[in-house]
N, C-alpha and C positions, 0 to 999 in steps of 0.2 A: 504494500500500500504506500501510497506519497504522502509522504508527512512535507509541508510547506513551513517553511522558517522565515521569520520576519525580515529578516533583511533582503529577502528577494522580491516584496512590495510594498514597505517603509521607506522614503526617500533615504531618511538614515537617521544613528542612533538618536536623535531628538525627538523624533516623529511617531507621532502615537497614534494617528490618525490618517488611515487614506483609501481612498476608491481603485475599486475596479468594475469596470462598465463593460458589460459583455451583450451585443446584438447584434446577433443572437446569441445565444447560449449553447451549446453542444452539446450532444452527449457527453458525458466529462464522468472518470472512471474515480473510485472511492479515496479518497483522502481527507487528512486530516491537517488541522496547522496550530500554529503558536501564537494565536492571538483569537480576539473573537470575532463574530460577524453578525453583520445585520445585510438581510439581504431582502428589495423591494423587487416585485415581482411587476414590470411596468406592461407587458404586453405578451400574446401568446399561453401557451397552457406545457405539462410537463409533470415529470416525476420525480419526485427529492425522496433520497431515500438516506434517513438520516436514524445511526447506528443497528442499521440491518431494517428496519418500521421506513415502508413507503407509504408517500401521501402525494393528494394531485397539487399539484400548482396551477393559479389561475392570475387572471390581472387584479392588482392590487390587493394583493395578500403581503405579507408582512413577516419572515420566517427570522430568526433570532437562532445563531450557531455559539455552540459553548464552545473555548478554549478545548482543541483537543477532542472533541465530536468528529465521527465520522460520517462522512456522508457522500453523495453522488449524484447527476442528473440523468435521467434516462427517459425515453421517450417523449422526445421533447417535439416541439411543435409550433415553428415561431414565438420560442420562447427569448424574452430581455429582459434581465436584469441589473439591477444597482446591485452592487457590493459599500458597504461601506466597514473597511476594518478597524479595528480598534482594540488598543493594549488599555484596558480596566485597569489594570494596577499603575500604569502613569499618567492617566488622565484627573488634573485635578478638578475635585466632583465637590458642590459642596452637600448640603443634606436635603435639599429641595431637588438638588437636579437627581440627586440617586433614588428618588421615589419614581422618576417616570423611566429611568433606567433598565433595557430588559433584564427582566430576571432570571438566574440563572437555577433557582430550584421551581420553575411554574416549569407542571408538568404540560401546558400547553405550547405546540410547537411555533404558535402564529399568531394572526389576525389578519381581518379586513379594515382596510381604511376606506372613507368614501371620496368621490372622485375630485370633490373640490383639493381635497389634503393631498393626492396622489398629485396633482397638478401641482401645486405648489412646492411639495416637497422634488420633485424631477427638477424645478428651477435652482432649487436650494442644493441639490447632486450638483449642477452642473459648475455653480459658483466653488463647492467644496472640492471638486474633481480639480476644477485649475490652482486654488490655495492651495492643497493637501502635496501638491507637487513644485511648491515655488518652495526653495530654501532660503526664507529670511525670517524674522522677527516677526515681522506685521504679518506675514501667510502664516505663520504659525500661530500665530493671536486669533486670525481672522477663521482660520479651519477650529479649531478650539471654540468658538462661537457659533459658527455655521452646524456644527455638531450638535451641538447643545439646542439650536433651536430645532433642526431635525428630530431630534428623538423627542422634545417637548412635543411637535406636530403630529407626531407617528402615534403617541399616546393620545393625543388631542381627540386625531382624527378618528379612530377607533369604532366601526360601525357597532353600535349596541340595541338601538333600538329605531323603528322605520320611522320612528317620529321628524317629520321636516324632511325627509328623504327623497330625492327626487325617483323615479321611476326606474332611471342607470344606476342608481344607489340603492333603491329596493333591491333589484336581480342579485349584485352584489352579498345585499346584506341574507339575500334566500340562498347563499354559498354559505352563508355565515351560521344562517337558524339551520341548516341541517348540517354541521358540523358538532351545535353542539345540542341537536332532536333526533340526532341520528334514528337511537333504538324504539321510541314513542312514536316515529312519521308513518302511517302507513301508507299512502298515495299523493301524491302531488296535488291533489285540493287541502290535506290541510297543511301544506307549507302557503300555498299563494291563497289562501284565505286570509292565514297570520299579515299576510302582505299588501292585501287590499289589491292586488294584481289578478288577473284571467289565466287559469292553468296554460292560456293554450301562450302567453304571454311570458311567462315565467318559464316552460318549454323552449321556446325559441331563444331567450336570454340566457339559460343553462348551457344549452348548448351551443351559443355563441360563446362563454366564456370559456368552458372549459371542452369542448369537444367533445362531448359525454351525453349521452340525453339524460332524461332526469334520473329513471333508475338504475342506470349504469353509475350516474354520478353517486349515487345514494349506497350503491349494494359498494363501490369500491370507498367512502367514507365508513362504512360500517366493516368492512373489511380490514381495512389501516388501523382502526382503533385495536381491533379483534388481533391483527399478526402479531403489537407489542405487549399483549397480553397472553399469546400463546408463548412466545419464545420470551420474555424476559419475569414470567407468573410462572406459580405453581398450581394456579386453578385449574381443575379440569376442561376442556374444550368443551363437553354439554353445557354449561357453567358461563362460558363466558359467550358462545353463542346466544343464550338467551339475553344476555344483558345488552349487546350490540342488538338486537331487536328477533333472531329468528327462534322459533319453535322449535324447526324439526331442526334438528341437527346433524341428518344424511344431507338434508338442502343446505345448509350452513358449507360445511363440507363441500359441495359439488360447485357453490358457488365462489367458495374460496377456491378453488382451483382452476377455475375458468377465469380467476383476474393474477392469480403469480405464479398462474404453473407448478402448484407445488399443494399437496395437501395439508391440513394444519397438522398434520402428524409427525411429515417432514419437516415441519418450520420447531416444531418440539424438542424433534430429537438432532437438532441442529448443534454444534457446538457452538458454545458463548464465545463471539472474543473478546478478547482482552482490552480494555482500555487503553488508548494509546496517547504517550507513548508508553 
């Protein structure tokens, strides 16, 4: 596996902050690095698959990489992302800015922002992309700023609820309610009810964002939750099927293996790896 070391995308030893802009994005094979990351998903769809647990990516999702996480992109799809990296332990934080700070024990992988924030933050990449690579005083004042208002906006933006939402931020935020209604949703009227949208409206929006119709998108969100509780739990597979949302659990079964190729038996009796490094 590639382990990436900071001095191969830190201007240099002062620099605790910098981008990398990839569009598109590639398939890109598993690695790990020495610093952390936040990474904004601006356009296209794709698969992150981060310490062995896949999930889809879509536009404006919002993924946060621990120091040291493994992870990969794999079937990707006009996908472009921000990178923005960053050394935690040199960054000085005071006690306000480390509240909106991603967290490194939330067992959640992401979020959605809505599109107004997604727009403004790409303006805010593009200023921090040129600072984060000038070697002086003032670009390094000024990336240390640009930082800071970035992750304040990334927190800001945070789709929660459809209230004031425009109709591209509803679809968004119905990426969002069945991410965390997975196992409770049983058909697509009662997500686009929740949303005050037309099934047949929330349909087409699904599958503009992420390539997926609705219950492709659903059975592979209830699937992702389900792979990092087979392989990193001790619960039984009947067990954790029912919680992700299915009954039978021969269907559970057949349908996890029509989305990784693998049955949850093989993803069980998998060897753990090790933390790296």
């Amino acid at each position: 596996m590639i382990y990436l070391k900071s001095r191969d995308f830190f201007l240099n030893s002062r620099s605790n902050i910098t981008t990398y802009l990839r569009s598109p994005q590639k398939p890109c094979p598993e690695h790990a690095h020495a610093f952390e990351e936040i990474i904004i998903i601006s356009q296209g769809a794709g698969t992150h698959v981060v310490n062995d647990v896949p999930m889809h990516l879509s536009r404006n999702y919002v993924c946060y990489i621990k120091k040291h996480d493994r992870h990969l992109f794999e079937g990707v799809n006009g996908l472009c992302i921000n990178n923005i990296l960053f050394k935690r332990d040199e960054l000085p934080m005071s006690t306000e800015l480390k509240r909106f700070m991603p967290n490194p024990n939330s067992p959640e992988p992401g979020w959605f922002i809505d599109e107004k924030t997604a727009s403004y933050v790409a303006c805010l990449i593009e200023r921090l992309h040129v600072e984060a690579h000038r070697d002086s005083d003032e670009s390094r004042i000024l990336t240390q700023a640009l930082f800071q208002q970035i992750v304040i906006e990334l927190w800001r933006g945070k789709i929660r609820s459809t209230h004031l939402l425009s109709n591209e931020d509803k679809l968004t935020y119905g990426l969002a309610y069945i991410q965390e209604h997975y196992a409770a949703i049983n058909e697509i009227d009662d997500v686009a009810e929740s949303l005050a949208l037309t099934s047949r409206k929330l349909s087409g929006g699904v599958k503009k964002l992420t390539g997926m119709n609705f219950n492709q998108y659903l059975h592979h969100t209830r699937m992702s939750k389900a792979y990092a509780e087979i392989l990193y739990s001790e619960r039984s597979i009947t067990d954790i099927a029912l919680d992700v949302g299915y009954q039978d659990s021969s269907y559970f079964a057949t349908k996890f293996k029509q989305i990784f190729k693998e049955t949850p038996s093989d993803v069980r009796s998998t060897p753990k790896k090790p933390a790296y490094p």
